[in-house]
Structures are given as C-alpha cells and as structure tokens.
C-alpha positions as CSV (number, residue, x, y, z in Angstrom):
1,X,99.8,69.3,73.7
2,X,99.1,68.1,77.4
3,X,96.6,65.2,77.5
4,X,96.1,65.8,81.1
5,X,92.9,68.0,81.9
6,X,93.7,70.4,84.4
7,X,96.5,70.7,82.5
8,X,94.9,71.6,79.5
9,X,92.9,74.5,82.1
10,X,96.3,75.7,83.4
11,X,97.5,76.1,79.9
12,X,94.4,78.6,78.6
13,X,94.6,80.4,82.5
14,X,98.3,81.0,81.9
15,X,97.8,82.2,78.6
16,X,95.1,84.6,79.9
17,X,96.9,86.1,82.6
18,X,99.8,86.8,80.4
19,X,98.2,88.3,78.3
20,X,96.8,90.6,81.1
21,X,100.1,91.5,82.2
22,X,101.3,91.8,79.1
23,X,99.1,94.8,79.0
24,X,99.6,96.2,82.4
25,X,103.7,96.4,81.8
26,X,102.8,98.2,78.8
27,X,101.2,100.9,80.7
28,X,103.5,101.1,83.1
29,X,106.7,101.9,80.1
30,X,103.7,104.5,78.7
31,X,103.0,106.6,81.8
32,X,106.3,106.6,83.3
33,X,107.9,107.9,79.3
34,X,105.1,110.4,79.7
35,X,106.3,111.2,83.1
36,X,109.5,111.9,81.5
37,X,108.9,113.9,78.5
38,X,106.3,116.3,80.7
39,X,109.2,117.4,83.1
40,X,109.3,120.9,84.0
41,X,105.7,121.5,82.7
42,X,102.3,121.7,85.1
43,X,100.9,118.2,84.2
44,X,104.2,116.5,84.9
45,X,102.7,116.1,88.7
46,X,99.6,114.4,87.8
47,X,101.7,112.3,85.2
48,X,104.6,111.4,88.1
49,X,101.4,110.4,90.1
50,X,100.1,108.4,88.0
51,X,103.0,106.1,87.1
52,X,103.5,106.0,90.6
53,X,100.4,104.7,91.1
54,X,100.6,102.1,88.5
55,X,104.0,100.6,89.8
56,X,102.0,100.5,92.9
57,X,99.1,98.7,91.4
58,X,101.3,96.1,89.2
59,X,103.8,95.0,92.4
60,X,100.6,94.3,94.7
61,X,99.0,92.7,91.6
62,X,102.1,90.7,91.5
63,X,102.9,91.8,87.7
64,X,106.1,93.0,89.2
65,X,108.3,92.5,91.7
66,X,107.6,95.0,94.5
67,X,111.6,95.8,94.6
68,X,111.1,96.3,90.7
69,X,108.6,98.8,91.4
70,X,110.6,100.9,94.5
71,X,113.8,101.1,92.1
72,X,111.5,101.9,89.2
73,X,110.1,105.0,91.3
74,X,113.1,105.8,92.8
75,X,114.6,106.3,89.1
76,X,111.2,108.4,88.2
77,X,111.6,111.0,91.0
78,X,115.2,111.4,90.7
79,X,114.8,112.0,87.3
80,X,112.3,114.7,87.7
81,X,114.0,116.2,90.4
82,X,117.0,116.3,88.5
83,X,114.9,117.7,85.3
C-alpha cells in the first residue's frame, strides 16, 4: 500500500474509472452481438445504430482507441451487409 497521499487518491480514482469502463466495454460486446443476431430483421437498423453510437461514445470518452472503434464498425457493417 502507497504511503504517499495523492497516491493513495490516484489509487481509489483509478479504481473508479475502471470500473466505469469496465462497464461501458461491456455494452459495447452487448449491442454490437445484438447487432448481429437481429440481421435481416426490421430492428437490426436501430440496433447497427446503436452500437455505432456507442463505439462512438467509448473512443471520444477515451475507453477505446478511436482506431479500435473505426475497425470495430467497419467489421459491424460488413457483416450486416454481408448478412
């Protein structure tokens, strides 16, 4: 354990925001599977847009790496396309 204040701050911040984006990469692998599986149907466009969205979100947000996030959609859309 640090005996070093700030560092004892940096150690409960870091924890926090991992924690956040612990969550927020967990909704990214949700909506973009649910992307997936609704190919073909009438919600899959709402659901593409969506995941879009939230790559978006989590590279500006730096969760992600905002090359993480174009290859990420790229995959998406030529899967549905494809599908």
């Amino acid at each position: 354990m640090a005996n070093i204040k700030s560092q004892k701050k940096r150690i409960l911040t870091n924890a926090k925001a991992a924690e956040r984006n612990k969550a927020v990469k967990s909704e990214l692998k949700t909506r973009v599977k649910s992307a997936l599986a609704t190919v073909g149907s009438d919600a899959n466009e709402d659901q593409v847009r969506l995941a879009i969205k939230r790559l978006d979100k989590a590279a500006a947000k730096g969760v992600i790496h905002p090359n993480q996030a174009a290859r990420r959609k790229s995959r998406l859309i030529k899967s549905v396309n494809a599908g």
